[in-house]
MILOLO-177270 format. One record per residue (C-alpha): x, y, z. Coordinates in steps of 0.05 Angstrom, whole numbers, plus 32768, in hexadecimal, padded with zeros to 4 digits. Layout:
XYZ...
//
This chain:
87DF8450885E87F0848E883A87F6846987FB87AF845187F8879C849D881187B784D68801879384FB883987B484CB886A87E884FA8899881F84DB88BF885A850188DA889A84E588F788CE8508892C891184E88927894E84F18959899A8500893889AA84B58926896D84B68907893E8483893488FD8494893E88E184B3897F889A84C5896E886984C28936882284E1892C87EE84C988FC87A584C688E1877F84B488A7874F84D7887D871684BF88A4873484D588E38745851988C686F1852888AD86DD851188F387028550891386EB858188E8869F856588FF86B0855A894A86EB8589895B86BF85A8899386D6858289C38707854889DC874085268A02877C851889FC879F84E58A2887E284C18A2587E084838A5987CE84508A2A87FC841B8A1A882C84428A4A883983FB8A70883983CE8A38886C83F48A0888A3842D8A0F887B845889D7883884708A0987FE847589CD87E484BA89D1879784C189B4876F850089A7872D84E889B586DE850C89A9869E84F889A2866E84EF8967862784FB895E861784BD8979863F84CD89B9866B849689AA86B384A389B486D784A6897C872884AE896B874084EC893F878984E0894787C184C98961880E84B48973883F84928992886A84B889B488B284AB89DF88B684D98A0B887385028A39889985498A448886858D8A2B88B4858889EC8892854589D58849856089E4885985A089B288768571897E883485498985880885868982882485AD894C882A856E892087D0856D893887D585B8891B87FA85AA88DE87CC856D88CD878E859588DA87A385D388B187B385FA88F7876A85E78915876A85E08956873685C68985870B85EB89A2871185CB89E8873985938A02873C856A8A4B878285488A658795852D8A9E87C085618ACE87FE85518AAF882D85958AB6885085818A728813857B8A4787F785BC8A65882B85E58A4B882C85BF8A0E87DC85D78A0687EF861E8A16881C862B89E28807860489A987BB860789B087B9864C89D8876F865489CA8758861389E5872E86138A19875685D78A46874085AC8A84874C857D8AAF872F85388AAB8707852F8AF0870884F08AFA875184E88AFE875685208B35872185008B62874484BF8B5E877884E38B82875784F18BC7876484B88BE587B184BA8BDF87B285068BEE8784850D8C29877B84C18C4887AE84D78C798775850B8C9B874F84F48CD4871184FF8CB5872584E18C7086DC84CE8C5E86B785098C7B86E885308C4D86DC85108C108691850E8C15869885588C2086CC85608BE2869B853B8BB0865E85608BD4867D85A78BBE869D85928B7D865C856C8B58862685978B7F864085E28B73861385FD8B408633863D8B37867D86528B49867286818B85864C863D8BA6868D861A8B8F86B986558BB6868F86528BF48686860D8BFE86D786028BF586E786328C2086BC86138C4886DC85CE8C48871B85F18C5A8708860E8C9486E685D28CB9871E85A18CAC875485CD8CB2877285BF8C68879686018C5E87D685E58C5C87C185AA8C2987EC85C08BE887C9858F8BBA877D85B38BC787A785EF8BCB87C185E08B84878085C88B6E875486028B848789862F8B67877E860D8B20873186008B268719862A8AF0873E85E48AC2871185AB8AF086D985BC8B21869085B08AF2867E85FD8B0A86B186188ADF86BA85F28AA0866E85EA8A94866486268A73868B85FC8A3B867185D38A068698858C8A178664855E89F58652853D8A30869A85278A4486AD85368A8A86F985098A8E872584ED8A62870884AB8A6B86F084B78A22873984A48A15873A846A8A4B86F7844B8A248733844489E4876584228A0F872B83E78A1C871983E889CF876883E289BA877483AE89E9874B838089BF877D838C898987C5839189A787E5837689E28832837C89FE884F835B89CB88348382898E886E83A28964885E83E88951885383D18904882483A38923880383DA895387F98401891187D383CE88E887AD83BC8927879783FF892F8771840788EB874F83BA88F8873783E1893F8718841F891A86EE83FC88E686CF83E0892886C0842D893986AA843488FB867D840188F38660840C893B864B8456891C8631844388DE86048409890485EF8447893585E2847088F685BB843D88DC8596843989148582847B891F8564848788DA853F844B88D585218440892385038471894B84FD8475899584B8848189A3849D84C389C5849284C18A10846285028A088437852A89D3845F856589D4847B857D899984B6859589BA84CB853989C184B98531897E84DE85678963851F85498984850A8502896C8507851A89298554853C892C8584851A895A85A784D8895C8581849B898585BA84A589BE85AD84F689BC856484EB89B9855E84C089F8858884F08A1B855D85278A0E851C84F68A1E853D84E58A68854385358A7584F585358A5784E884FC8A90850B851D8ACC84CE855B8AC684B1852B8AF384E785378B2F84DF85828B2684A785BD8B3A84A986028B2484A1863A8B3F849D86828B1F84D886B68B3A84CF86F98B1A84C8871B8AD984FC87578AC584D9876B8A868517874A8A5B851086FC8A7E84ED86D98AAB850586B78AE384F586768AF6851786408B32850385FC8B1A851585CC8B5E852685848B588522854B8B7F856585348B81857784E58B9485AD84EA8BC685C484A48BDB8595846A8BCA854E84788BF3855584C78BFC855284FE8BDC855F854F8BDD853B85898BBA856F85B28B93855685F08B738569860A8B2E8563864B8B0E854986538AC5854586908A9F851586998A5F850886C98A2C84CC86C08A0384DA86F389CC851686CC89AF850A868E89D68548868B89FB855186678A36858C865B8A65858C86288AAF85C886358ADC85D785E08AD485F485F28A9185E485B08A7A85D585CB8A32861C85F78A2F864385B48A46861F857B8A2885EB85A189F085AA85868A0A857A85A28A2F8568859B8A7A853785858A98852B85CD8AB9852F85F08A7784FE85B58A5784D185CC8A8884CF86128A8884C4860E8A3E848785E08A4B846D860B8A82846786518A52844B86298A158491862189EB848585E389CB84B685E0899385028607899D8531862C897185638605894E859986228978857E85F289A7858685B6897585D285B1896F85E58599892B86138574894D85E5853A896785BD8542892885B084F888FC8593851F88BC85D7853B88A88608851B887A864D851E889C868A8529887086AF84F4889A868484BB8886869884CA883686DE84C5883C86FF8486881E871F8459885087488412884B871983FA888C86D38411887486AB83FD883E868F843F882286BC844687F386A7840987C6865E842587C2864B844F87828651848987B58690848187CC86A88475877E868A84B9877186A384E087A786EC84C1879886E084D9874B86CE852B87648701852F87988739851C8764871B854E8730871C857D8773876185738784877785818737875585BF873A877085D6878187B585CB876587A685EF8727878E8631874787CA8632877E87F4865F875887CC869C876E879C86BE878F877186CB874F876C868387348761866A87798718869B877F8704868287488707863A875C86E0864F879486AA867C876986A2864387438693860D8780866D863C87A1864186408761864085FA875B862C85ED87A785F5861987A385D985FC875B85E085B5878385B585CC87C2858185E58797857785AB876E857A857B87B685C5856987B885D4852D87E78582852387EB857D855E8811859D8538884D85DE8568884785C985A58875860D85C1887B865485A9885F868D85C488A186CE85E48898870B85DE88B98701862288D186B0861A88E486A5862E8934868386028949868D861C898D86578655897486198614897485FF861E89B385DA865B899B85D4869D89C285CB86878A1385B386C08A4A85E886BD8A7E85D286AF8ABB
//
């Protein structure tokens, strides 16, 4: 693989009679898609951990589309803390010492302390879904088994803010008598890494467990079974990205050349139509829909924002429903405006509450802030230039070009490595270059911004009001 790519990383740990015990890779393609999407992802290493002795361990985010996609990945013999830093500082080393900006696991003690040392910057959770699953063989012994877990889901998916979260625990506690419990001891202890109230205030992408890594156990399965060797695993895995890739370029496809039509007149739907994705677009048209489940009503005005609760009618069960209040905060002078759901901090698109407010005070079209470039279709994406064995790009008269500049690229960068003087002005003479392209429509105009390694993209989601 490295052969026919240069920018193909693999990395192998051996023991002292030289047999291999774990090995990370990923290809060029792999390597563009997480300097796009390094917001936010999981990691999880369950995956083939019944089939085979070597569990498959993926790093796994999202693209534009919101389709999951795979950055990179290992097989790996052993699941302790020593393996875990191997794995991770082999991620740093292939990423020039990037490393994500947030990342969700399962609770596994191991890979936490893994996380903490090598990525000590990261914000980390805890995939959900995998600690729910566990109430059932940690409280079914209670009496009141199913009056508890109604009550545990109640105050971990309805807590808007983390004082409700507090309250309504404490609550629980109290009227079943679960003091003694050490798992929700445990778990309340650590719920700054799980409960929605406190990780919210995190961009995540929209991804709330690591089933993002489950959904690439299903799409591997088509490829491998128990009896795959691991030389067999590896050529299988490049036959089960260029179905990834092709499912993106199809979505790409799509999005340029169909539009969904506009449910309203407002400019504020047709601004979004215009910028995001088909999948990101719809999203944002559902949270334009739901206005209809909510009424406003006017709080106060400090002189800085105004204050409005925006309540909505909330299904609860299949025939009823409950009114749920939110609060939502707007300044007009620089447009900013902030709802205490957080959907735009977690997911980066705007609620329903927020949609509304806007409406309400005349605010037809928002800032870009509000217009992640993230779920944006107009932008060219370095990842979908890079030349791969399992995608056809490369045989295009693009892909012959951008093979031709990045050679001439990589003589120069090891030309000018020999100091500090040569190397600025490589990068005088690029930037000159860049800016002589842009002005005379580069890329068509399509290319709005080219990322780095070292871009935040943490720092999209524009200035918020706290609440």
């Amino acid at each position: 693989m490295q052969a026919d790519n240069s920018n193909f990383f693999y990395t192998m740990d051996l023991d002292e009679e030289g047999r291999l015990k774990n090995v990370f890779w990923a290809d060029a393609r792999s390597r563009a898609l997480y300097k796009e999407f390094r917001d936010a992802l999981t990691f999880d290493s369950t995956y083939l951990m019944n089939k085979y002795d070597m569990p498959f361990a993926a790093f796994v985010g999202v693209n534009h589309h919101g389709q999951s996609t795979l950055f990179e990945c290992g097989l790996i013999s052993n699941e302790d803390t020593e393996t875990y830093i191997w794995l991770f500082q082999s991620w740093l080393t292939c990423m020039s010492g990037c490393a994500p900006t947030a990342i969700i696991t399962d609770q596994d003690k191991a890979m936490q302390k893994a996380i903490e040392i090598v990525f000590p910057d990261t914000r980390h959770r805890w995939c959900l879904w995998h600690i729910l699953k566990k109430l059932p063989e940690k409280l079914k012994s209670f009496k009141h088994y199913e009056d508890i877990k109604f009550r545990v889901l109640n105050v971990v998916y309805d807590s808007l803010t983390r004082d409700e979260f507090e309250d309504r625990w404490n609550g629980l506690i109290n009227v079943y008598g679960l003091h003694a419990n050490e798992w929700l001891l445990r778990l309340y202890d650590e719920r700054r890494r799980w409960v929605p109230a406190f990780v919210k205030d995190t961009f995540w992408a929209g991804m709330s467990t690591t089933q993002r890594s489950e959904s690439m156990h299903a799409f591997f399965d088509g490829y491998v079974n128990s009896k795959t060797t691991l030389k067999q695993f590896v050529e299988q895995y490049e036959n089960a990205l260029r179905d990834k890739v092709e499912k993106e370029n199809l979505a790409d496809f799509n999005s340029f050349n169909s539009l969904v039509p506009c449910l309203t007149h407002y400019p504020i739907e047709k601004q979004f139509q215009d910028a995001y994705t088909t999948t990101k677009f719809k999203e944002f048209q559902n949270e334009l829909k739901a206005k209809l489940y909510c009424v406003l009503s006017f709080d106060e005005d400090n002189g800085h924002y105004s204050k409005f609760i925006v309540r909505e009618d909330v299904m609860v069960g299949e025939a009823s429903h409950r009114r749920v209040p939110f609060i939502v905060r707007l300044s007009e002078v620089d447009c900013v405006v902030n709802c205490n759901c957080r959907l735009f901090e977690f997911k980066g698109i705007l609620c329903r509450h927020a949609i509304m407010v806007l409406i309400h005070k005349g605010i037809f079209v928002v800032p870009d802030k509000y217009i992640l470039r993230r779920w944006r279709k107009d932008v060219t994406r370095c990842h979908t230039k890079v030349k791969i064995g399992y995608d056809n790009w490369s045989t295009k008269p693009e892909g012959h070009r951008f093979d031709k500049m990045c050679n001439s690229f990589y003589e120069l960068a090891h030309l000018a490595t020999g100091s500090d003087d040569m190397c600025n002005i490589v990068i005088e003479g690029i930037t000159d270059l860049k800016t002589k392209l842009i002005s005379n429509g580069g890329d068509n105009g399509s290319s709005r911004y080219i990322p780095t390694l070292n871009n935040d993209t943490s720092k999209e989601n524009g200035n918020i009001l706290s609440p």
